[in-house]
C-alpha positions as CSV (number, residue, x, y, z in Angstrom):
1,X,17.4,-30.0,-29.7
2,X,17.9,-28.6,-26.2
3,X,14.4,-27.6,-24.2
4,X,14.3,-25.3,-21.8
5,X,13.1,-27.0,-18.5
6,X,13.0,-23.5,-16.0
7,X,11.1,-20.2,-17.4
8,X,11.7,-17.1,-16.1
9,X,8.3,-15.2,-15.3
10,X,8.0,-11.1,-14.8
11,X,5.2,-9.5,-13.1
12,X,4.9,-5.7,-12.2
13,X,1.8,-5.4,-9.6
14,X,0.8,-2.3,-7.7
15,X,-0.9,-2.5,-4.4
16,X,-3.2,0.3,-3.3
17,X,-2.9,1.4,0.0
18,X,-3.0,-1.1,3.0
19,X,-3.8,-3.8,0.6
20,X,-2.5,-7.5,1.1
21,X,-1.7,-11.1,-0.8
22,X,-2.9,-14.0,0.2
23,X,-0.8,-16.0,2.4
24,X,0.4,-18.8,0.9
25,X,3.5,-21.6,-0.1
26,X,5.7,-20.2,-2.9
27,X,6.6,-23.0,-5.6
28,X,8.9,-21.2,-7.6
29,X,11.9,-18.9,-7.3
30,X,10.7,-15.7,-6.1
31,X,13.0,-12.5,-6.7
32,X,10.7,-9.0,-5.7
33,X,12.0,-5.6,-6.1
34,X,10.2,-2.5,-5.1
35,X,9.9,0.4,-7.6
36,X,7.5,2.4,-5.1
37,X,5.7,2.7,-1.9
38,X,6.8,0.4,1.3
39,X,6.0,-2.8,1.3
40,X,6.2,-5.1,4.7
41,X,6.6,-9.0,4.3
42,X,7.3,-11.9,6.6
43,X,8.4,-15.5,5.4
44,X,8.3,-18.6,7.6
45,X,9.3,-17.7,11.1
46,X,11.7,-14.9,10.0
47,X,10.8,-11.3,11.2
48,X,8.6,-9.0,9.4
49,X,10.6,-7.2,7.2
50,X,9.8,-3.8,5.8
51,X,11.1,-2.8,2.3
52,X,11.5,0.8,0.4
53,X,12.1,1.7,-3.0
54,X,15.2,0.2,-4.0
55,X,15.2,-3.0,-1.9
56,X,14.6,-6.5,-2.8
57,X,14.4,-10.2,-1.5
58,X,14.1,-13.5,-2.6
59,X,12.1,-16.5,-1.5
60,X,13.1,-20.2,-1.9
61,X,10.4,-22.9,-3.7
62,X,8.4,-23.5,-0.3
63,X,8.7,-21.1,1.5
64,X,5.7,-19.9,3.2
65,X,4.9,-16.4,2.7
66,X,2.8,-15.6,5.9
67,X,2.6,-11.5,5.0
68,X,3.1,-9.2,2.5
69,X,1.5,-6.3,2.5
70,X,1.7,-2.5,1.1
71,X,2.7,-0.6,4.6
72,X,1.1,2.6,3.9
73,X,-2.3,4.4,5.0
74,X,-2.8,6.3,1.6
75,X,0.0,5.8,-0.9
76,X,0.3,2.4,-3.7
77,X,3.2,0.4,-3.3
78,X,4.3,-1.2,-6.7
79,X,6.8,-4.4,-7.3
80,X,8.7,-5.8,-10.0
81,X,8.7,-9.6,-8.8
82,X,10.5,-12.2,-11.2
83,X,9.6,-16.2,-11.1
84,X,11.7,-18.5,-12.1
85,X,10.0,-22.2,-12.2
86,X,9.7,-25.7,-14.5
87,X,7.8,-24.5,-17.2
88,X,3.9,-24.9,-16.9
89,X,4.4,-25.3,-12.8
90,X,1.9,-23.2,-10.8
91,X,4.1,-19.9,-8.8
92,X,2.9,-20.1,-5.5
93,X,-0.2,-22.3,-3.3
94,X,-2.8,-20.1,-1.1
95,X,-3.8,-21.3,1.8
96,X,-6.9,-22.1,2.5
97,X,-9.4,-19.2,3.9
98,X,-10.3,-18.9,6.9
């Protein structure tokens, strides 16, 4: 019988106004789509990047996500983001606080 060694994983998460993730080391791979708001992120050393309704990226297993963050004042942001890892493996590493 043939097991499925990758899982796909969907996640639809809003993000009030001015709110941010953690920064941290994606372990899957991460497709995000945005249904609403405007949404600024920044992987690696690329540019910060800033995303409307519409628009999408993707991030690579390991790369470090150093911003992502919902670019308005007073308005949510909300994004459809799809995983894709080996099944049972964690979807992304924080860094530590600081």
């Amino acid at each position: 019988m043939w097991k499925a060694r990758r899982s796909p994983r969907r996640s639809s998460t809003s993000r009030p106004a001015h709110a941010r993730c953690r920064t941290g080391t994606a372990q899957a791979f991460v497709y995000a789509y945005v249904l609403d708001g405007t949404v600024r992120s920044k992987l690696d050393d690329k540019p910060v990047t800033t995303y409307r309704p519409g628009e999408n990226w993707v991030e690579q297993p390991g790369a470090h996500h150093v911003l992502t963050e919902n670019a308005s004042p007073t308005e949510p942001a909300k994004l459809l983001v799809v995983f894709v890892s080996d099944t049972g493996d964690e979807l992304k590493v924080n860094d530590p606080k600081s």
